[in-house]
C-alpha positions in Angstrom: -29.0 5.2 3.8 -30.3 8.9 3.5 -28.0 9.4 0.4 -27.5 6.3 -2.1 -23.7 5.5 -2.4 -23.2 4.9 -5.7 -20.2 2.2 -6.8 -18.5 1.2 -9.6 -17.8 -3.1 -9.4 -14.5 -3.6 -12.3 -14.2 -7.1 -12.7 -13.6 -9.0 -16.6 -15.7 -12.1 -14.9 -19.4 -11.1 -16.0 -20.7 -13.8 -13.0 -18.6 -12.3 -10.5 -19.8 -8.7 -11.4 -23.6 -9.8 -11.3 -23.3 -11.0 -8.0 -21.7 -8.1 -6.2 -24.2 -6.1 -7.9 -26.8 -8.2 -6.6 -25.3 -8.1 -3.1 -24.9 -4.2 -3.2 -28.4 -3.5 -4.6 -29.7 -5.5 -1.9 -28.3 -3.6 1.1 -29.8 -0.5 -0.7 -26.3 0.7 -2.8 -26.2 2.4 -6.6 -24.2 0.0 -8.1 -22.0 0.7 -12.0 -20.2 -2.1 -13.8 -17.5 -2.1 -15.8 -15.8 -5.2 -17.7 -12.2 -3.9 -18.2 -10.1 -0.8 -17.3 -10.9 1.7 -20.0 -14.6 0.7 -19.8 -14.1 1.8 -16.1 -12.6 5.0 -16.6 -15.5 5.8 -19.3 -18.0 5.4 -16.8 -16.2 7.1 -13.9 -16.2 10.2 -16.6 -19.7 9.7 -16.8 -20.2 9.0 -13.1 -18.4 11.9 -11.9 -20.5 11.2 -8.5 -18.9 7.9 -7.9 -18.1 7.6 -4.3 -16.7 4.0 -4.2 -14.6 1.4 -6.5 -14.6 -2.2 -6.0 -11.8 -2.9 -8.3 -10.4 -7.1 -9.0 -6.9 -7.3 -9.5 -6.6 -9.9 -12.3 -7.6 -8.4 -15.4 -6.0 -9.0 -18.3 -4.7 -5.7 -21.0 -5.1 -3.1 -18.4 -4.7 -4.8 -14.5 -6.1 -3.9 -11.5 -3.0 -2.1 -9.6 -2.6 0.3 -13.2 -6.6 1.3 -12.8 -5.3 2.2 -9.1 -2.7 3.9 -10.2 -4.3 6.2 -12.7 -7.2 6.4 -10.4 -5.6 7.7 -7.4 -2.7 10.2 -10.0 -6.2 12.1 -11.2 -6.5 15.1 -8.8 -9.9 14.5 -8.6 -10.3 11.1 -7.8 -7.1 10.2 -5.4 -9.6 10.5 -2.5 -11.4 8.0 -4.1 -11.7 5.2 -1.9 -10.4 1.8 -3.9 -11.4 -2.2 -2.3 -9.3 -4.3 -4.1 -10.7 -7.7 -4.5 -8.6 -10.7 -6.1 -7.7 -14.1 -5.1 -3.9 -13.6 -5.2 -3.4 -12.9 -1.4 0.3 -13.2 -1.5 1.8 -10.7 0.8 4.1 -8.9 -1.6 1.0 -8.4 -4.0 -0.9 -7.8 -1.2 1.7 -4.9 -0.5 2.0 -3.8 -3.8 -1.9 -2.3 -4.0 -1.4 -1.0 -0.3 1.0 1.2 -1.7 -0.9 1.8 -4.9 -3.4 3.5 -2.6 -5.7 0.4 -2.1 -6.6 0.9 1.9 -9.7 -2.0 1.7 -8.7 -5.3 0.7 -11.8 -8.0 -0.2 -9.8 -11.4 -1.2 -11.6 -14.2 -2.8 -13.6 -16.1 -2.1 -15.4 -14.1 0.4 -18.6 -14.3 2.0 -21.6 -11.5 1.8 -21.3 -10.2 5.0 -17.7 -9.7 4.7 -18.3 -7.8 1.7 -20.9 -5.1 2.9 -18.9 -4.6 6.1 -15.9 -3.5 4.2 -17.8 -1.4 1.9 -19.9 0.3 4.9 -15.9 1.2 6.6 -15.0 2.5 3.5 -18.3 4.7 3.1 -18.1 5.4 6.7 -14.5 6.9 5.7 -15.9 8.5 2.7 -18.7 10.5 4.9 -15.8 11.2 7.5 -13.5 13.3 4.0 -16.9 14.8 3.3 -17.6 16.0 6.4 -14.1 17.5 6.8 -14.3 19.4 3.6 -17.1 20.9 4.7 -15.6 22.0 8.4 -12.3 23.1 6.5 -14.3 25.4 3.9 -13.6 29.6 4.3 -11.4 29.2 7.0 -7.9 28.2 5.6 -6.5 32.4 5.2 -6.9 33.1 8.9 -6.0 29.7 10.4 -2.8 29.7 7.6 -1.2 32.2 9.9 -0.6 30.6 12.8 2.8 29.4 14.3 2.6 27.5 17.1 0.0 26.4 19.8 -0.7 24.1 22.6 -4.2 22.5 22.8 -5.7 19.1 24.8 -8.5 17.6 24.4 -10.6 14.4 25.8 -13.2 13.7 23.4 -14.0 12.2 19.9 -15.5 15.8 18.9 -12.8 17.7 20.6 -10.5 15.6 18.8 -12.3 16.2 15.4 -12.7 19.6 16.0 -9.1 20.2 17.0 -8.2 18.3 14.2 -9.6 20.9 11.4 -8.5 23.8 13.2 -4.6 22.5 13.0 -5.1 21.4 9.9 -6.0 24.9 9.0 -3.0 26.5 9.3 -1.3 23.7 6.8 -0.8 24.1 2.8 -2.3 20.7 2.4 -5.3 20.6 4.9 -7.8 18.2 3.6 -4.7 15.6 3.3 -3.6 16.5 6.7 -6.9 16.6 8.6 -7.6 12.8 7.8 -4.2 11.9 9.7 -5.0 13.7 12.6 -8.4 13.3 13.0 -7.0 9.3 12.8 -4.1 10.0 15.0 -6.4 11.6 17.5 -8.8 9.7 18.0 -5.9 7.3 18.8 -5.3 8.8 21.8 -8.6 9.3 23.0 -10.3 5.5 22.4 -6.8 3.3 22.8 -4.3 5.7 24.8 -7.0 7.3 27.4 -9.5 5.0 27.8 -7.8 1.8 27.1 -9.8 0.4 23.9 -7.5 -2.7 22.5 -7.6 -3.7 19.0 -9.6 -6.5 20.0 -12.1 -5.0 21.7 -12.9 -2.3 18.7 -13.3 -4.8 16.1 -15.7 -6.6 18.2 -17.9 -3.4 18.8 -17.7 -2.0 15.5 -19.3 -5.3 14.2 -21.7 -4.6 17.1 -22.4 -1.4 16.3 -21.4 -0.1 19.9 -18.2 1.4 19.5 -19.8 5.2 20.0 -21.6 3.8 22.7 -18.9 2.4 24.7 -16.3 5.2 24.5 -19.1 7.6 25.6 -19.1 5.6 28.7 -15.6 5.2 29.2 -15.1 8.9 29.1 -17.8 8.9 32.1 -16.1 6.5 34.3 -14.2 8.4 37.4 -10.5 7.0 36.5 -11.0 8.6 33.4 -12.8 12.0 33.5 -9.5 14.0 34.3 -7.7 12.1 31.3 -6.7 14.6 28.6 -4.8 13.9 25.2 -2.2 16.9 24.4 -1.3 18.0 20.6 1.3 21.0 20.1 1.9 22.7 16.8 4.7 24.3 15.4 6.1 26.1 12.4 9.6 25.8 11.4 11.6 26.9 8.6 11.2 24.1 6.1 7.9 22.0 7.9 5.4 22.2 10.5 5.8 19.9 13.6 3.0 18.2 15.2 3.0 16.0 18.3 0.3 14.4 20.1 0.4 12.8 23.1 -2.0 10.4 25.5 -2.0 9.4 28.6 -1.8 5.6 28.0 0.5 3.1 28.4 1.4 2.8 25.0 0.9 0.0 22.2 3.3 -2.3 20.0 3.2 0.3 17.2 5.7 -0.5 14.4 3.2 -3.4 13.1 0.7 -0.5 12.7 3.2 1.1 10.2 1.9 -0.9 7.1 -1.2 -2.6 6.5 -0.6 -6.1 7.8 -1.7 -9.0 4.9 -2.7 -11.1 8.0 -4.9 -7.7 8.9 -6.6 -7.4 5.2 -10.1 -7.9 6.5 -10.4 -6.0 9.9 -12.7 -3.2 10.1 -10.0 -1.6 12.1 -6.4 -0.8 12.4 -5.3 0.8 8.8 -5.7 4.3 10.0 -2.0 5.2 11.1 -1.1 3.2 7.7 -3.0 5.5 5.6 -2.1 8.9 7.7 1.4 7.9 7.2 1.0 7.5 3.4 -1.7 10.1 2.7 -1.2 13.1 5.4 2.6 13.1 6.4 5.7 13.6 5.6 6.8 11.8 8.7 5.3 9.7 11.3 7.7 8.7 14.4 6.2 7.2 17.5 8.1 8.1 20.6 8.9 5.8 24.0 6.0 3.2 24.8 4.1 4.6 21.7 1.8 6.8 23.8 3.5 10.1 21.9 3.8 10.5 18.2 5.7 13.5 15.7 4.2 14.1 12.9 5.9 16.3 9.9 4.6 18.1 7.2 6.2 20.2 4.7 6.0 23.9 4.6 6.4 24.5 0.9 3.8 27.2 0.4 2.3 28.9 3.4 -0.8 31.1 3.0 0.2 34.3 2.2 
């Protein structure tokens, strides 16, 4: 890791904090403890840096889903990503800290491996928001007075790329970037190329997803595939729709994170663009087009 991660573990079971701060010093992670959730929030004001919570649900005075809550209503921490670890894995309380803003889910008991892997998506995610704050810096005034445009793409860069450019020209950039960027990629690694669920989750544990859409992209039956995303301003929102070249996919189950989906590396992305980037999300057809909305309350001026 060229730049430590530092994390705060809240858990009231002293044993259960020492060993995930065992496991996380291990693989090379700054790790911060807290015992309750006020002792948290003392150390995240003292931790400004934080870049990661691993939060336990049961707590008693001050539970996990109100830490989330207060976390992710402070406007400088909502993009602070949240693992919510507990042993109450009932789907309605599973639900409940999916909405809170909880994305990464960690139930208990749960092995080592399991535990780094979740924590490496969500610093993988973490790098991905930093990354696009940097791309969206200075250029908001210019790109805020667009109204419409037509673009394709077939690549994970042109996808990124595009991705901060649309997002540009919206009030809310940094929240809507994530979404597309998401959305996207989408279309490039599932829609163009054919990348199933399955298949993703196995080479992200691999480490050859990169690797294995590079050479899809080469093969002949897909080097004239493009992805298409058109943007437009209306009066009260800003219409975006992108569109593959796939068959489609069974998306309403993609709506929500799934409970029986808590501890896949993959497949929460279109959840949390739904809930973090748009007003709207509405998959059209087979699912290989999808309208996004987001509302036009202050343009740049």
């Amino acid at each position: 890791m060229s730049e430590k991660v530092t994390i705060l573990i809240v858990d009231d079971e002293e044993f259960n904090r020492d060993i995930l701060k065992e496991y996380l010093e291990e693989a090379g992670y700054r790790v911060l403890a807290a015992e309750n959730g006020h002792r948290a929030f003392s150390q995240l004001d003292a931790h400004p840096e934080t870049d990661l919570v691993v939060l336990d649900r049961m707590m008693p005075d001050m539970d996990g889903i109100e830490v989330l809550k207060r976390i992710k209503n402070h406007p400088q921490r909502r993009d602070l990503p949240v693992i919510m670890q507990t042993a109450a894995a009932a789907s309605h309380q599973v639900l409940e800290g999916i909405r809170a803003g909880a994305f990464y889910y960690l139930t208990k008991p749960y092995e080592r491996a399991m535990l780094l892997a979740i924590v490496e998506t969500a610093s993988a995610d973490l790098r991905q928001m930093r990354d696009i704050r940097k791309a969206l810096a200075g250029q908001r005034r210019v790109l805020g007075l667009m109204d419409e445009g037509r673009f394709r793409f077939r690549t994970l860069e042109e996808a990124k790329s595009l991705a901060h450019l649309v997002a540009g020209c919206c009030p809310e950039p940094l929240q809507v970037v994530y979404g597309l960027c998401e959305l996207m990629i989408n279309a490039v690694e599932h829609g163009n190329l054919g990348i199933t669920y399955a298949e993703k989750t196995a080479l992200i544990r691999s480490g050859g997803w990169l690797q294995e859409v590079e050479r899809r992209l080469m093969l002949p039956r897909n080097r004239d595939k493009f992805a298409v995303l058109e943007f437009r301003a209306r009066e009260r929102d800003i219409l975006i729709l992108v569109r593959d070249q796939g068959v489609g996919f069974d998306w309403p189950e993609y709506l929500e994170i799934s409970p029986q989906r808590l501890t896949d590396l993959n497949g929460r992305g279109i959840a949390m663009a739904r809930a973090i980037s748009f007003s709207s999300i509405n998959f059209l057809g087979s699912g290989n087009e999808v309208a996004c909305t987001v509302p036009l309350q202050a343009r740049l001026e």
